[in-house]
C-alpha positions in Angstrom: -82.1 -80.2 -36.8 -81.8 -80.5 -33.1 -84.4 -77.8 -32.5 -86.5 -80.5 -34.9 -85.8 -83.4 -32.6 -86.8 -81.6 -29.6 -90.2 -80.9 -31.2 -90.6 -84.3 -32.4 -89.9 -85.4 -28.8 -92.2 -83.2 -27.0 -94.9 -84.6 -29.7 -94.9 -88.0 -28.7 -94.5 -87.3 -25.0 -97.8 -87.6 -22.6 -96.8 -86.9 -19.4 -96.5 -83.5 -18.5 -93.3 -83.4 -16.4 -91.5 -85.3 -18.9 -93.0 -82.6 -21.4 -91.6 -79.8 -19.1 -88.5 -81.6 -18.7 -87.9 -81.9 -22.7 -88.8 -78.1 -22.9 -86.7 -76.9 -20.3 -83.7 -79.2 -21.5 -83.9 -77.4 -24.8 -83.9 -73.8 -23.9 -80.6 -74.5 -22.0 -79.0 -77.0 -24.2 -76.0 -75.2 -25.1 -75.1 -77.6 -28.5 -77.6 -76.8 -30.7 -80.4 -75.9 -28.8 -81.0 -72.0 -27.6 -78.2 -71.9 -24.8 -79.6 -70.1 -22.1 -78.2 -70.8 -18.8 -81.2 -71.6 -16.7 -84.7 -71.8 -17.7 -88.4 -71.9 -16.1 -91.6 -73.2 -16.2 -94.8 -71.6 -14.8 -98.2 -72.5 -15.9 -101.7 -71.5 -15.6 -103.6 -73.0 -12.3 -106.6 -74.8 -13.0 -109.3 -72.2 -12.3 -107.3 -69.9 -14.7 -106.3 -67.2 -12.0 -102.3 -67.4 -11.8 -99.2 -68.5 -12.6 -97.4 -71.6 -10.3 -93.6 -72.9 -10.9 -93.7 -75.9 -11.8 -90.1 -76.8 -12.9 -86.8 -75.3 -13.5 -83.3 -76.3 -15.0 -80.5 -74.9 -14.7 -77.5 -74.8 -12.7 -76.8 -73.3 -9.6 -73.7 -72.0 -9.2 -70.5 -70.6 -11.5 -68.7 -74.0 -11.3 -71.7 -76.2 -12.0 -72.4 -73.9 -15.0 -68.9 -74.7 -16.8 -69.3 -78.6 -15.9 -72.7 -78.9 -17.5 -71.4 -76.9 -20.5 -68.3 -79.3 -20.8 -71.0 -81.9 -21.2 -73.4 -80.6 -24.0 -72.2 -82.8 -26.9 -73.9 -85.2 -24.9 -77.5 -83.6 -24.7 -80.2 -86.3 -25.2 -82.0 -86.2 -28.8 -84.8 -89.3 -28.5 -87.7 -90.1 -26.7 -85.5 -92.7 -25.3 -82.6 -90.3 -24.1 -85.2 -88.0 -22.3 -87.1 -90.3 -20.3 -83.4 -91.6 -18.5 -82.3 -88.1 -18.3 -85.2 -87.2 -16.5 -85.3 -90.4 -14.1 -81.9 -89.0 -13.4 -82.8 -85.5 -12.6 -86.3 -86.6 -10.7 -84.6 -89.3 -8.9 -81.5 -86.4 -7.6 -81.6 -85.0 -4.1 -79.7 -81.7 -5.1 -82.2 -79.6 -7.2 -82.0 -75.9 -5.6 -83.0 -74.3 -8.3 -86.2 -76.4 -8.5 -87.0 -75.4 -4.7 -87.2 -71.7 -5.7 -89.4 -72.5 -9.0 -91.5 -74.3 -6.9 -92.3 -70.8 -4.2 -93.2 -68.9 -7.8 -96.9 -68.2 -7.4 -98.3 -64.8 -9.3 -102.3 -63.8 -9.9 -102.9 -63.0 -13.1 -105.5 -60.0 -11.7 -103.6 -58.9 -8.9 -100.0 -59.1 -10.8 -101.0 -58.2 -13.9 -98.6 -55.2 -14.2 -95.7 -57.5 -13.0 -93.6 -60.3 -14.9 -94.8 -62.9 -15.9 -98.2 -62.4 -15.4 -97.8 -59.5 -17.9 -96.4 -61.1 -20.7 -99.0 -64.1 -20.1 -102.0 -61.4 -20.2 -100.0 -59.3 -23.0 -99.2 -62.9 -25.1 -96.0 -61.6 -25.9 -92.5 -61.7 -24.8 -90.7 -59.3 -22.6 -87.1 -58.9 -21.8 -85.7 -57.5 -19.0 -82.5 -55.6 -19.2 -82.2 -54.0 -15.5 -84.3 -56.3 -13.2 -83.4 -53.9 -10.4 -84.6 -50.8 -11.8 -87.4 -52.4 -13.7 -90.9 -51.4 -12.8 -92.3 -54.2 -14.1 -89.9 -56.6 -12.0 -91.2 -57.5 -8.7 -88.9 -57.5 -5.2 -90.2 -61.7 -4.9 -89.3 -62.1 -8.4 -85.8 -60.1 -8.5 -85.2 -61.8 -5.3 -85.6 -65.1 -7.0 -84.1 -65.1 -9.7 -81.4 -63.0 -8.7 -80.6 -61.7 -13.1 -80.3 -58.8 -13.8 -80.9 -59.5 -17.9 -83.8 -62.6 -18.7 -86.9 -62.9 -20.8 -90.5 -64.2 -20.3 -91.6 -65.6 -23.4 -95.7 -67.0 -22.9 -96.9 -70.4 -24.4 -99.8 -69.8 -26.5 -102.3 -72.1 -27.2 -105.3 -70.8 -29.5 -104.2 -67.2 -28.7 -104.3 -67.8 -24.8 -101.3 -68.3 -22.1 -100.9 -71.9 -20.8 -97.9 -70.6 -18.9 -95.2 -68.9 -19.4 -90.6 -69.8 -20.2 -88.4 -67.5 -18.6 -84.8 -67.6 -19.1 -81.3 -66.0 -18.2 -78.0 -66.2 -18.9 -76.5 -65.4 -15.2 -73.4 -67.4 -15.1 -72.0 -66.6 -18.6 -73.2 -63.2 -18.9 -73.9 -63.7 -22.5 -76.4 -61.1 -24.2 -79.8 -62.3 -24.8 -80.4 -61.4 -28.5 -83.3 -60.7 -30.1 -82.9 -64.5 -32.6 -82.4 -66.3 -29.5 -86.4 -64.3 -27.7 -87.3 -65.3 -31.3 -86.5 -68.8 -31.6 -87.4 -69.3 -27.7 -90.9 -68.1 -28.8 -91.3 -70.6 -31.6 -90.6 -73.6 -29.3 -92.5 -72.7 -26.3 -95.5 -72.3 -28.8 -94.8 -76.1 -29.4 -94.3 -76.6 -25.9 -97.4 -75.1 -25.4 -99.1 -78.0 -27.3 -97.3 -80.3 -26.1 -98.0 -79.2 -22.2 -102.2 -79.0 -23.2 -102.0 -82.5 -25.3 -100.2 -84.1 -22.1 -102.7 -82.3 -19.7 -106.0 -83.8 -21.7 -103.8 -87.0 -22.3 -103.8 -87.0 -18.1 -107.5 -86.1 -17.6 -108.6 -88.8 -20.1 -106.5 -91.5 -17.7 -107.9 -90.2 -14.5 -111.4 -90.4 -16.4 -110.8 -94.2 -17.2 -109.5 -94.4 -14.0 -112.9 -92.9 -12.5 -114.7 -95.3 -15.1 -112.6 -98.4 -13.7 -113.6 -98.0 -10.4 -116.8 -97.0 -10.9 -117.6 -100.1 -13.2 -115.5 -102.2 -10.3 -118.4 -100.5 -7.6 -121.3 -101.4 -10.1 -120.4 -105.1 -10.6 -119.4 -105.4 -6.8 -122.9 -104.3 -6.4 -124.4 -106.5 -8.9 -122.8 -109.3 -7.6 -124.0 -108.5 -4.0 -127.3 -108.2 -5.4 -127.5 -111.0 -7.0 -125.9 -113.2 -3.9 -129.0 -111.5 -1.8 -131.2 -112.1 -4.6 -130.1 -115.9 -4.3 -130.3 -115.9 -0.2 -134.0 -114.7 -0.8 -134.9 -117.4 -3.0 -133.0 -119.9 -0.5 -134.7 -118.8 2.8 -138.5 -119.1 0.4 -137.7 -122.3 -0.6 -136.5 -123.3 3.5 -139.7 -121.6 4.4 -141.9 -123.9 1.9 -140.4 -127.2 2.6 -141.0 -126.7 6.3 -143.9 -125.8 5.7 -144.8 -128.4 3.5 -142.7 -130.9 6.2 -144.9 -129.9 9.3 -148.5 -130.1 7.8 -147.8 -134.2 7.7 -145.9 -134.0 11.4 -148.8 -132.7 12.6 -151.0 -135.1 11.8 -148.4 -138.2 12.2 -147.9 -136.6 15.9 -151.8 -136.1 16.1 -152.4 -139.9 15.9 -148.7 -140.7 17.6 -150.5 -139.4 20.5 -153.6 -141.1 20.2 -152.4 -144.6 19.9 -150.1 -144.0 23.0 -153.4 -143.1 24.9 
């Protein structure tokens, strides 16, 4: 049931960091969601080329570990309980482990034999047992991370990567089973749809937003159009009264003059 009120939460979420958020919250929820550790987000840039971090969750040390887990029961479960959770967490100072996400940039041509570009390209998930001795486990990426055990699990959307989940269980040393790659997969397939739905539900804003102004240019230009449209017709009609007002001075100065002479 809570893995169904995660889902139902990332459905109606639209914005994608809030999406993120929900996802990431439910791959380390400990009570009733999958209980990893620490989890993170990397999708697809926009020309299609790589993978960039975009957010991470997790705590950052051995104590911080134990007092998140002593506070579980309290994981939220609506829309409502996500959006103050994360105004907590975006609004906090003391994200480390969101630093490192953020310095995650692989190519999906150039890394493509290398985690997690390989289980993007591959659209499967791949677990690593011995990050050290593991070719497929870059120095950057052992470096930061810092696991030994984790998995890379890809969000597919119509049979292509959006990104990629990868998870650990560093502090608690806990084995990553095969359920737990399994039911990790399912979600981030719905996380998947939910990340694409929020990104079109953000280009369809910034296209009424490009529709707003550029209405807001067209009627500041019709209206300047119409003021010089409306100074033209002003300075014609000036232009016939005086004419029509000197003909007649003309002729009253004409025989002003003659009557002084």
């Amino acid at each position: 049931t809570w893995l169904h009120d995660m889902i139902r939460v990332l459905r109606q979420e639209t914005k994608i960091e809030r999406v993120l958020f929900a996802t990431l919250t439910c791959a380390t929820a400990g009570s009733g969601g999958l209980g990893f550790n620490r989890a993170w987000v990397l999708l697809t840039d926009p020309a299609g080329e790589g993978l960039e971090g975009r957010m991470a969750l997790g705590p950052c040390s051995a104590a911080e570990a134990h007092r998140i887990w002593a506070e579980v029961s309290s994981q939220p479960r609506t829309l409502e309980d996500f959006t103050a959770a994360y105004d907590r967490w975006a609004e906090s100072d003391d994200r480390p482990l969101q630093d490192v996400v953020s310095r995650m940039r692989f190519s999906l041509e150039a890394d493509a034999d290398e985690l997690p570009a390989l289980a993007a390209l591959q659209r499967r998930p791949i677990k690593v047992d011995d990050a050290e001795h593991d070719e497929r486990v870059s120095d950057e990426l052992h470096r930061l991370i810092g696991a030994s055990e984790f998995v890379v699990v890809p969000m597919l959307v119509s049979d292509q990567a959006c990104g990629v989940i990868m998870a650990d269980n560093l502090y608690s040393g806990a084995p990553i089973t095969h359920g737990h790659i399994r039911l990790l997969a399912v979600f981030a397939q719905h996380a998947g749809i939910a990340i694409e739905n929020a990104q079109a539900y953000h280009e369809i804003e910034a296209r009424e937003r490009e529709l707003s102004r550029a209405y807001a240019t067209l009627k500041r230009t019709h209206d300047e159009l119409v003021r010089a449209k409306q100074l033209a017709a002003l300075g014609e009609m000036s232009a016939r009264v005086a004419h029509d007002l000197r003909n007649p001075l003309v002729t009253i100065g004409g025989w002003a003059r003659a009557l002084t002479e």
